[in-house]
C-alpha positions in Angstrom: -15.9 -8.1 -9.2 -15.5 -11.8 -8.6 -12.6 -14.3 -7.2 -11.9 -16.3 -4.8 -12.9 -15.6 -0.5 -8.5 -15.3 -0.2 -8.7 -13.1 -3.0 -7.3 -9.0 -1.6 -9.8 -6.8 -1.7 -9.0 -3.2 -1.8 -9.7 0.4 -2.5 -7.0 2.4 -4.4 -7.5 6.0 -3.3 -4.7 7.0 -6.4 -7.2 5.2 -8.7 -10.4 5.7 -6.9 -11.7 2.3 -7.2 -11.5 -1.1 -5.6 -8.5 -3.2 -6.7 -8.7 -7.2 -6.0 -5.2 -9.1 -5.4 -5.4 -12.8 -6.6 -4.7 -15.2 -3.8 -1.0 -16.0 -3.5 -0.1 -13.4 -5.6 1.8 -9.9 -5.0 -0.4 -6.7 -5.5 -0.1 -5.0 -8.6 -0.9 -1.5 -7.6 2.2 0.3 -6.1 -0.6 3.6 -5.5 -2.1 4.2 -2.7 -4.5 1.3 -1.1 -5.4 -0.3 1.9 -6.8 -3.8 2.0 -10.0 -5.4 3.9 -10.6 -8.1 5.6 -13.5 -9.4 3.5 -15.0 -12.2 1.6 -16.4 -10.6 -1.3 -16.0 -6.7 -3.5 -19.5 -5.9 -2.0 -18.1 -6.5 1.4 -15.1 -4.6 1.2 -16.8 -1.9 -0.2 -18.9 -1.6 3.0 -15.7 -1.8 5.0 -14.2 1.3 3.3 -17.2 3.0 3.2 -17.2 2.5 7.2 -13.8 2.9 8.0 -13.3 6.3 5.1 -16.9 7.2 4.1 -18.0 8.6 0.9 -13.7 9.6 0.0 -13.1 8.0 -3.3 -9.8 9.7 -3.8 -6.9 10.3 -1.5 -7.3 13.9 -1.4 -11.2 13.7 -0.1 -9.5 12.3 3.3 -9.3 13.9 6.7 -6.0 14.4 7.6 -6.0 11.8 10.1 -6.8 9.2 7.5 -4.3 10.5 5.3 -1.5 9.6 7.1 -3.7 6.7 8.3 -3.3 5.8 4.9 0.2 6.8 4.4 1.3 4.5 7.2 -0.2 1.6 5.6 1.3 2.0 2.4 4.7 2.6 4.0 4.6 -0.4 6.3 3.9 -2.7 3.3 6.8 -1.6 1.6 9.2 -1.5 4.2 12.2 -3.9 3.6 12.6 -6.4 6.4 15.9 -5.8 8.3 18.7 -7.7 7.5 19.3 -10.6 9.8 22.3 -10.3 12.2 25.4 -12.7 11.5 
């Protein structure tokens, strides 16, 4: 996988795989993934394998990084409130 060092990298534990997000772009994948820090696929491999192990798909989590998981998802599509007027 190539791109660009802003590029989103990610693993996709619906599609047990990595996903990369163009810079300046929205994510494509509505599924289940959580994004790293990193400059290149190699790199963000190693984060995931570090932070989730040898899980490929979402059902090969602990519980705790289940909802770990869960929580991320959820807080990236939560709606920003409405502004007071």
């Amino acid at each position: 996988m190539s791109g660009s060092p802003a590029d989103l990298h990610a693993w996709c534990f619906d599609h047990g795989r990595a996903h990369v997000f163009a810079a300046g772009t929205t994510p494509w994948c509505t599924a289940a993934w959580v994004g790293f820090v990193a400059a290149s696929a190699e790199q963000a491999l190693e984060a995931k394998q570090a932070a989730y192990g040898d899980a490929q798909f979402f059902d090969q989590l602990t519980s705790d990084h289940q909802l770990e998981v869960i929580e991320i998802c959820a807080s990236r599509t939560e709606k920003p409130a409405e502004p007071d007027l």
